[in-house]
C-alpha positions as CSV (number, residue, x, y, z in Angstrom):
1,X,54.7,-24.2,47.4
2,X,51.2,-25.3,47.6
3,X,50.1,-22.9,50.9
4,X,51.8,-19.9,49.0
5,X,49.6,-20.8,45.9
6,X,46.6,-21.1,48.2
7,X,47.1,-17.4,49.9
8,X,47.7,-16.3,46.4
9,X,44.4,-17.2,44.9
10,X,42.5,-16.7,48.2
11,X,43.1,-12.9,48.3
12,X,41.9,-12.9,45.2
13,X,38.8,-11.0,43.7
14,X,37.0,-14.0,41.9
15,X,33.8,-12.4,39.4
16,X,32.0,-14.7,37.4
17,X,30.9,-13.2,33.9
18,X,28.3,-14.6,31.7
19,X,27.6,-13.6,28.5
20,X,23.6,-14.3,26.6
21,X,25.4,-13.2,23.1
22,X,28.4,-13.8,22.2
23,X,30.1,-17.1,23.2
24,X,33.7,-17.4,25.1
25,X,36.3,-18.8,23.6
26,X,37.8,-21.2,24.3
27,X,41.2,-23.8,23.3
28,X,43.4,-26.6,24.4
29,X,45.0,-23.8,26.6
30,X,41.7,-21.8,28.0
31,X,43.7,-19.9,30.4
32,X,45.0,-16.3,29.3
33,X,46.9,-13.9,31.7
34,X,47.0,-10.3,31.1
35,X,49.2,-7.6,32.4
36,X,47.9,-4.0,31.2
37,X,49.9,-2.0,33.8
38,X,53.2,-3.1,35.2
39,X,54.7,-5.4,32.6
40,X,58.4,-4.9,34.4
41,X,56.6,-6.6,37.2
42,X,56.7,-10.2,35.4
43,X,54.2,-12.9,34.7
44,X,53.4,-14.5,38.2
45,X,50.4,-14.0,40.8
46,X,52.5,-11.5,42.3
47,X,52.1,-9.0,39.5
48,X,49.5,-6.7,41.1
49,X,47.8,-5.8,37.8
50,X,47.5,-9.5,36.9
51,X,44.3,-10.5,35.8
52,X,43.4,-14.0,34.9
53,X,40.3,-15.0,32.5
54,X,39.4,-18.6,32.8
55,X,36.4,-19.9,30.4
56,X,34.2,-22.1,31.9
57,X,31.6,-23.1,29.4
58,X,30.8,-21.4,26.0
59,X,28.6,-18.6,27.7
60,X,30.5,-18.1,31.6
61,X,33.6,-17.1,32.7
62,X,36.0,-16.3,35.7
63,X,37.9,-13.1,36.1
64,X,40.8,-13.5,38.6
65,X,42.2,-10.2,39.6
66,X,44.0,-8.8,42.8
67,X,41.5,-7.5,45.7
68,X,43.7,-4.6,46.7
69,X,41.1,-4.1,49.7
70,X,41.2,-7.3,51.0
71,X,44.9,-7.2,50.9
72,X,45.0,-3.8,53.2
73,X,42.7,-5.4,55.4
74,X,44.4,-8.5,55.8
75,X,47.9,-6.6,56.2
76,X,46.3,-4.6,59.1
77,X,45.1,-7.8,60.4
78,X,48.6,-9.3,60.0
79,X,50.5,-6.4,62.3
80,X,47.5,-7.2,65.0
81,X,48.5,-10.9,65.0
82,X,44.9,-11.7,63.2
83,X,45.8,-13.1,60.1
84,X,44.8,-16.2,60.2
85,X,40.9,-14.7,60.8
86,X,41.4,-12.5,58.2
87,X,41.4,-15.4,55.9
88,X,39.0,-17.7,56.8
89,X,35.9,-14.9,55.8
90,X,35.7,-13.6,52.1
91,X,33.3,-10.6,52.7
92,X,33.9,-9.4,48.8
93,X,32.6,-13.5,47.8
């Protein structure tokens, strides 16, 4: 389970926001997921419109959402035999 959760998050777009004004906020359960899209799709990492919104501290967060163009070019990479090289460089980090 753990190397499907690792390609999961890894083909990931990961944005840090940060915010001067208005604080984040935050609880014992920081984490929200949000679907806006494809709601029949479910609530898992699978959902293509999943986005994930992880405080960090009172002022900077992370946005987790699905790098559709990383994912084409790790798919072509995939039918050439070249995953694994597609993983190991980020060039949307």
């Amino acid at each position: 389970m753990l190397p499907m959760l690792i390609e999961s998050y890894s083909v990931m777009k990961w944005t840090v926001l940060t915010s001067e004004n208005q604080p984040f906020l935050t609880s014992d359960a920081p984490v929200c997921r949000r679907y806006p899209a494809t709601p029949h799709l479910g609530a898992g990492l699978m959902n293509p419109d999943l986005e994930v919104h992880f405080p960090i501290s009172h002022n900077c967060g992370l946005l987790l959402i699905h790098d559709r163009a990383k994912l084409t070019r790790l798919d072509e990479l995939e039918r050439k035999g070249q995953k694994r090289v597609g993983l190991s460089r980020s060039p949307t980090c």
